[in-house]
N, C-alpha and C positions, 0 to 999 in steps of 0.2 A: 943067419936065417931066423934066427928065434928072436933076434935084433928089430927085425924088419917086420915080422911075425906082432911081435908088441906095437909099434912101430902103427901098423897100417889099424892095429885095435883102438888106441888110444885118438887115432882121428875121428873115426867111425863116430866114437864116443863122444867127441866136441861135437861133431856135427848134428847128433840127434838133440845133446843139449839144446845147440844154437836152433834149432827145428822147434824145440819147445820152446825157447823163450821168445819166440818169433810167433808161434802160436797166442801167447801169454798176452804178448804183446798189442795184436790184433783185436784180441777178445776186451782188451782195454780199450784200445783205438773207439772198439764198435759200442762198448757201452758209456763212452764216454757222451758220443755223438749222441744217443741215444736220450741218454741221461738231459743232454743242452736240447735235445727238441723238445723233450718233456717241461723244460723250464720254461722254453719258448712258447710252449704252446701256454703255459698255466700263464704265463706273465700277459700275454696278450685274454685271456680270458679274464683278467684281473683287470687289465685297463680298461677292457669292454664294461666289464661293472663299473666299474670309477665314473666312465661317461654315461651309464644309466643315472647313476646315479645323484653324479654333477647337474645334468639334465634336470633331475626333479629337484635337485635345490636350487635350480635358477629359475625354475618356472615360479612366478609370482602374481597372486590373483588377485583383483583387486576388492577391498570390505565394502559394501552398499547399504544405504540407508536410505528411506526417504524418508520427506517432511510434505505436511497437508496444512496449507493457509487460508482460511475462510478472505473473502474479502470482506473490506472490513463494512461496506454500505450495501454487499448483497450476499447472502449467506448462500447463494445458490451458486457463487459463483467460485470458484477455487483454484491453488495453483499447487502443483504437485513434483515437487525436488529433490532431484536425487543426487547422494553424496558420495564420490565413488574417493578411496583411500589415493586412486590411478587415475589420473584425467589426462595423460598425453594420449592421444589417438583413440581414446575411446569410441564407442562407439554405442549411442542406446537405442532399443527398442520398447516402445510404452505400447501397450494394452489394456483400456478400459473394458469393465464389462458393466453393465446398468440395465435399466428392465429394457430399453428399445436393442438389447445385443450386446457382441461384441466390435467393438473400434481397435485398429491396428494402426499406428504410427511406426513403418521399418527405415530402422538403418541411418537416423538421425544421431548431429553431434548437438542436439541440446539436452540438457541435464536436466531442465524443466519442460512444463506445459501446462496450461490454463484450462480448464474444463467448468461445462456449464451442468450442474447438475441437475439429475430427476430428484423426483421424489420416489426414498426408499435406499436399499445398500447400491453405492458405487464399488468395486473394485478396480485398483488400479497397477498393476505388475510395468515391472520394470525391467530390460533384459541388458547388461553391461558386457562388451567384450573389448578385450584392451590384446596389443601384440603379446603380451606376457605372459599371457595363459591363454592353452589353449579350451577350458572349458568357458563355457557363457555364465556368469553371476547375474540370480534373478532375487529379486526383491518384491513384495507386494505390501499395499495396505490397503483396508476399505475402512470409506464413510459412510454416513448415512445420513440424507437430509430427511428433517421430520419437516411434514407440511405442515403451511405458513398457519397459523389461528390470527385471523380478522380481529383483534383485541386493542381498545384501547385501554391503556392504564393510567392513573392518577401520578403525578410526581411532584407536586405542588397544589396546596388551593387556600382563596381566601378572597372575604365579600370585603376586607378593607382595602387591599394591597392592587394596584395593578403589575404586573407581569409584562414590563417589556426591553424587549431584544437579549439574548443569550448569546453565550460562545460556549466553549468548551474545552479542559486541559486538564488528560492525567485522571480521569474517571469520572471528574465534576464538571458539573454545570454551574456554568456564573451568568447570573441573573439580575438585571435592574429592578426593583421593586417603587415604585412610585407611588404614595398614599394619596386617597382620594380627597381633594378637597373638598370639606366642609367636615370633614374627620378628625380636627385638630389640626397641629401646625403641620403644612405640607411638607414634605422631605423628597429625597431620593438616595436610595441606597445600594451597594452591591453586593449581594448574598450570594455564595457556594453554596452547595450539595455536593453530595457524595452518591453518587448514582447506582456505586453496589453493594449500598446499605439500604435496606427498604424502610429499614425504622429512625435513619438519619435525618436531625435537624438541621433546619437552615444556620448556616455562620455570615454574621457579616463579616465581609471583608473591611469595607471601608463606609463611610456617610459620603456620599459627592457634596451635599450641600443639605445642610437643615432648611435654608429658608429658597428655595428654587420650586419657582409654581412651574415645572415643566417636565423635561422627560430626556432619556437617554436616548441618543437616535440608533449609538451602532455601539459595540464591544469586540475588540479584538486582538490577539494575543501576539507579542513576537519577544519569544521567550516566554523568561518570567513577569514579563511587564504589559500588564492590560493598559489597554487605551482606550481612554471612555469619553464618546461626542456626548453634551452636554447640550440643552438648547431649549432655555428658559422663554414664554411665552410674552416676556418683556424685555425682547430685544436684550438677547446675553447668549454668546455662543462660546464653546469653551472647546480643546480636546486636554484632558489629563491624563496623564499616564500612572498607572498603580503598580509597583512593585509586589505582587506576591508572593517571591520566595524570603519577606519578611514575616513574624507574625502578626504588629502591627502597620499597617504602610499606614502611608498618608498620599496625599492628591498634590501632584508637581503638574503643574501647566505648563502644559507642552504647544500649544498654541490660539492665542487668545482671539476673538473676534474674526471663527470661521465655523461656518456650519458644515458637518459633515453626514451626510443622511448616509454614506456606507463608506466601509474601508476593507482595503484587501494589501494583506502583505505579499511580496515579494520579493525574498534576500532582505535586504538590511532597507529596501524602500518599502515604505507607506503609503500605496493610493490611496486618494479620496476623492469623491464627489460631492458637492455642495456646491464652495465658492464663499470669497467673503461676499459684503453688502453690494457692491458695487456687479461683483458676476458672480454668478451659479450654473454657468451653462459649460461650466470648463471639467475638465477628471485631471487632478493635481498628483505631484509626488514630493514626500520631500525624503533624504538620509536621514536615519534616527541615529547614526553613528556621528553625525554632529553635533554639537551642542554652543548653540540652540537650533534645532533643524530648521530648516528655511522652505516651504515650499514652494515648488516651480512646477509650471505648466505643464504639462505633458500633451492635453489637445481641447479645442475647444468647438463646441457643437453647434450651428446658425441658430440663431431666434426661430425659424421656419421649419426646423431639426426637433426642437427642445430642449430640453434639460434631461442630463445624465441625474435618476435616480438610485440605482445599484451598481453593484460592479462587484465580480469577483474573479478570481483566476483559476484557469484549466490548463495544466500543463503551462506554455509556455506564452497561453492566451489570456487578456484579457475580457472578459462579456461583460458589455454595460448594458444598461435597459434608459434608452430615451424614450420620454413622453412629455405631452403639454403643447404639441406645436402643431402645426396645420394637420398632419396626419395621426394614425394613430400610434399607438406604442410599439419600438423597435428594438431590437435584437442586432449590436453589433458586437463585433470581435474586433479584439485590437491587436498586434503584435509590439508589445511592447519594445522588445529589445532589437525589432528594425528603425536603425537613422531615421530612415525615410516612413513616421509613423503616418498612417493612415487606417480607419475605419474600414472594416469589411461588412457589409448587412447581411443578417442571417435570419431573421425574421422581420415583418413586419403587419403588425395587426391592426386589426376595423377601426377607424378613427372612435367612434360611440359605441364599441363593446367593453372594454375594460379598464381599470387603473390598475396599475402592477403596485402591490402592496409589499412584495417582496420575492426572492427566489433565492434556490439552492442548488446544490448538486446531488446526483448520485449514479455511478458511474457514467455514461455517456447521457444518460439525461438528462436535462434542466427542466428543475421541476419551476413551475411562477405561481405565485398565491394574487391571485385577482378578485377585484370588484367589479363586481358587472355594473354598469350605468344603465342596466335597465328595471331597476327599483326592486331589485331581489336582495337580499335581509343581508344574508350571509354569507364571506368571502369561498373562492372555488377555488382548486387546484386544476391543474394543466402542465402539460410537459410537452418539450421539445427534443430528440433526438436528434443529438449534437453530430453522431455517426455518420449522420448521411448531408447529401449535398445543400436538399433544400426541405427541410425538417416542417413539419404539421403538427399546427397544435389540437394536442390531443388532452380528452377530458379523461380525469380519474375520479374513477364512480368510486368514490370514501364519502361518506357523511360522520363526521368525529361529534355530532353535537355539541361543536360549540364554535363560535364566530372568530377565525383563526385570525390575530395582528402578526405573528412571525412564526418560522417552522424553520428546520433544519436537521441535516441527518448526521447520526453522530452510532457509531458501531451497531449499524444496522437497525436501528430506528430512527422514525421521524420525530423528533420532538417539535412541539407545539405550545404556543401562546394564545390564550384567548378566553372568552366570555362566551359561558355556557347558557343555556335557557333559562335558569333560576337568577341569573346574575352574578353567580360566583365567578370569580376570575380564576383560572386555574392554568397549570401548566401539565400536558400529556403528552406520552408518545406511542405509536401505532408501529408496529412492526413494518418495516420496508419490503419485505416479499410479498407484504401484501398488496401495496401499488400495481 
């Protein structure tokens, strides 16, 4: 009894044990679980950072700058560039502001624009959005055109020297200089300047010829190497070519016994107009990448036509100026590099109003320097707007005081040759906004 008595205690006693470590046990179970949702929760609130985070280190915006470029023959005229660090799919929007307002261009993929300025501040904002950022990058700059001053300025003068025909290259002006005769032995020579020095003297470059009673017809550069038409008043026509990235050149003839009253480079060809003795009514080419260049015809104009005097190129056009033939002086365009060349007419003027003593460009203008044939002194200026289909000549009220032989525009002024009212021969230029 007392057997059993023990017996039925000593289970009692397992059981309560086993009751508590079954409790124990539970209480681990539940904080275990507990403990793993706590980890779970904190690890997904970790990763949710990581992709904020990830997030702003992938977003990537792009750096923006712009640039402002005068053109270089109208200061009114400008282009304005913007440089994004991000140019896949971008996307800009430009906003001028200037005295007539605000201009909006939305949601274009050009990175530039051209604008015509006022006078006074432009501003010009730029808005850049690219897939990789979601904010907008905005950039601004402003200009400011100051109006034009009607000024002409001196850049050469002199009562011995005549002043004709110039080019241009690298900040200088190069100059034929032809002395007068009965001044001593007559010459013909080629002088530089330095255009933005004001106190700079003339250098020669070269002498064409000590003993030449005549005159340079044309000057122009491809490269380093000026070409200078020659054409002595005793049956002698020359073209030489000058090396000036020597410091002394000398005079290599490039082709003998051709008169060329103008030339215009294109690529490695040399047009010209003249012709030798036998014709003058053709516009020739030759390669200068030959040696000796040969040239060959490119087109030739009827007796009933005239004679090509000028010629220079726009773009991918040629413009000659015929005159001398039944009608009056004309205005064609050539396409040089069609097979099938042929003349376009683009103007054509009064048989007995003018001689064309020369012309130029400046952006879509063609400006002409004419003689009137009806016994007025002094040559006139006139332009044609090349832009439109059938262009009018139009007069530009400038009086420069003095009797203009050549003009040409060169960073934004016109420069000028010519004989003033006292006799001095001089060389000046007139600011182009003022046209």
């Amino acid at each position: 009894m007392i057997l059993k008595t023990k017996s039925k205690e000593l289970l009692e006693s397992n059981h309560s044990e086993l009751r508590f470590r079954l409790r124990v046990l539970k209480y681990i179970k539940l904080s275990l679980l507990t403990l793993l949702l706590c980890i779970t929760a904190c690890s997904q609130d970790d990763n949710t950072g990581d992709t904020d985070e990830d997030s702003m280190v992938n977003e990537i915006c792009p750096e923006v700058s712009l640039a402002l470029q005068e053109d270089a023959n109208n200061k009114a005229k400008v282009t304005v560039e913007a440089t994004s660090s991000i140019t896949k799919d971008a996307i800009y929007t430009w906003k001028v502001i200037d005295k007539d307002g605000t201009h909006t261009m939305d949601s274009i993929t050009t990175s530039g624009i051209s604008w015509q300025l006022k006078e006074g501040e432009t501003e010009f904002f730029v808005t850049v959005k690219t897939l990789s950022c979601d904010q907008d990058v905005e950039q601004s700059i402003t200009h400011k055109l100051v109006p034009c001053e009607d000024t002409v300025l001196p850049v050469a003068s002199s009562s011995e020297f005549l002043y004709r025909n110039f080019t241009f290259k690298d900040g200088y002006i190069y100059y034929a200089q032809t002395k007068l005769i009965g001044l001593g032995p007559p010459g013909v020579a080629i002088y530089k300047l330095d255009l933005s020095d004001t106190n700079a003297l003339p250098i020669k470059v070269v002498d064409v010829s000590e003993n030449i009673t005549g005159w340079v017809y044309d000057l122009v550069f491809k490269d380093d190497i000026l070409y200078v038409s020659v054409d002595n008043v005793i049956d002698f026509f020359k073209i030489y070519k000058i090396d000036t990235s020597i410091k002394e050149p000398s005079l290599v003839e490039a082709i003998d016994d051709y008169r060329a009253r103008s030339k215009a480079i294109k690529g490695n060809d040399m047009y010209m107009v003249g012709g030798f003795k036998t014709d003058n009514r053709n516009i020739m080419k030759m390669d200068l990448t030959q040696s000796p260049p040969k040239p060959t015809n490119v087109i030739t104009f009827s007796q009933d036509i005239g004679i090509a005097t000028h010629i220079l190129f726009e773009k991918q056009s040629l413009y000659t100026v015929i005159q001398g033939g039944e009608k009056g002086f004309r205005i064609y365009k050539i396409n040089v590099d069609d097979p099938n060349i042929k003349q376009t007419l683009v103007f054509s003027g009064d048989k007995d109003a003018y001689i064309v003593n020369d012309m130029t460009l400046n952006g879509d203008n063609l400006y002409l320097l004419l003689n009137p044939l009806d016994g007025s002194d002094n040559t006139i200026i006139k332009k044609l707007d090349l832009s439109i289909t059938s262009p009018k000549l139009e007069g530009v009220d400038e009086n420069y005081d003095i009797d203009i032989t050549n003009f040409e525009f060169y960073e934004g002024w016109l420069y000028m040759t010519g004989r003033n009212d006292n006799g001095i021969f001089e060389i000046v230029k007139a600011p182009a906004c003022a046209l």
